[in-house]
C-alpha positions as CSV (number, residue, x, y, z in Angstrom):
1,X,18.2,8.1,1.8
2,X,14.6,8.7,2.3
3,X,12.7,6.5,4.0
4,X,10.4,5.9,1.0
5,X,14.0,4.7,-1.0
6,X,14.6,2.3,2.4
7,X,11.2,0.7,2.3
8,X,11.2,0.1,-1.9
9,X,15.1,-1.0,-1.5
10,X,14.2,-3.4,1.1
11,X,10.8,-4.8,-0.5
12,X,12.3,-4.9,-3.9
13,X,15.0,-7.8,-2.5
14,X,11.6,-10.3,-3.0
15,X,9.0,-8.2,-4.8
16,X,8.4,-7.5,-8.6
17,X,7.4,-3.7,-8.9
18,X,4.6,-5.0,-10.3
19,X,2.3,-6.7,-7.8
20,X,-0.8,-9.3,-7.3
21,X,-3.0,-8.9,-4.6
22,X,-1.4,-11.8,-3.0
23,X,1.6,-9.8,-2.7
24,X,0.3,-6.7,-1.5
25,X,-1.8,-8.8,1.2
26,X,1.5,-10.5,2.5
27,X,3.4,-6.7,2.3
28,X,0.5,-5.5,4.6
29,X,-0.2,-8.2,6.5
30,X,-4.0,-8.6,5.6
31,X,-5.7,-11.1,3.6
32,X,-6.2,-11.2,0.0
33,X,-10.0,-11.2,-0.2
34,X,-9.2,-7.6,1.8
35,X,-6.8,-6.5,-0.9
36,X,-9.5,-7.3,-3.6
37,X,-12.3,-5.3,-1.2
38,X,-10.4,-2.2,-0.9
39,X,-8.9,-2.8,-4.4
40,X,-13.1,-3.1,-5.8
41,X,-14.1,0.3,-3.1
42,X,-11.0,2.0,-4.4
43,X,-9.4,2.7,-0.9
44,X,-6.3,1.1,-2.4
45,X,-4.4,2.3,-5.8
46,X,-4.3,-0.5,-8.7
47,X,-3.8,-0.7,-12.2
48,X,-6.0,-2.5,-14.5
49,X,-3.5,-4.3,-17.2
50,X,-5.2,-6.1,-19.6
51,X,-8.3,-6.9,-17.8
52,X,-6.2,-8.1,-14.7
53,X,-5.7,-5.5,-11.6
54,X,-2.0,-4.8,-10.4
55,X,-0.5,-3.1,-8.1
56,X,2.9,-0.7,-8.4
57,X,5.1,-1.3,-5.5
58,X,6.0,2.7,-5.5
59,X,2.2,3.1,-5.1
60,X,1.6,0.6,-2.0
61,X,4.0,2.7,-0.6
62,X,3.2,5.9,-0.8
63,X,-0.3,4.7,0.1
64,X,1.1,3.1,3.0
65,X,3.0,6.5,4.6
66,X,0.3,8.7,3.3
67,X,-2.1,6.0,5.6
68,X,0.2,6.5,8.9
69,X,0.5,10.4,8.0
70,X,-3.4,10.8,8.0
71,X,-3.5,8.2,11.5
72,X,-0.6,10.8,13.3
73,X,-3.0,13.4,12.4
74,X,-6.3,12.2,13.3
75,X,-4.1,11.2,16.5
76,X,-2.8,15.0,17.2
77,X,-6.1,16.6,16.6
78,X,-8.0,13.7,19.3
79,X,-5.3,15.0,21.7
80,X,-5.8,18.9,21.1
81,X,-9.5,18.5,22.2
């Protein structure tokens, strides 16, 4: 199982794949008005349903790993120069 599969299998016990911003804030552990600032600056992927913005739970996460892949790299490259 990928670790992808063990995050969604455990996060889908209590979330809907479809998500508020409340929900992604309490997944992340941020606020909501910084789910909606991201969400409105487009660092975060959403889905606009009719007229209200959502989040996919598959999304969140790949956002999430692609997030710690990009830190481990910015982190290799500091210790390289």
């Amino acid at each position: 199982m990928t670790e992808k599969e063990m995050i969604y299998n455990s996060l889908s016990q209590r979330y809907s794949p479809i998500l508020k911003a409340k929900n992604v804030a309490e997944i992340l552990g941020l606020r909501e008005t910084t789910v909606r600032t991201w969400t409105s600056k487009k660092r975060i992927p959403c889905v606009h349903m009719y007229g209200a913005v959502r989040y996919l739970l598959t999304d969140i996460i790949d956002w999430l790993l692609q997030q710690r892949e990009q830190q481990q790299k910015q982190e290799m490259q500091a210790q390289v120069q």
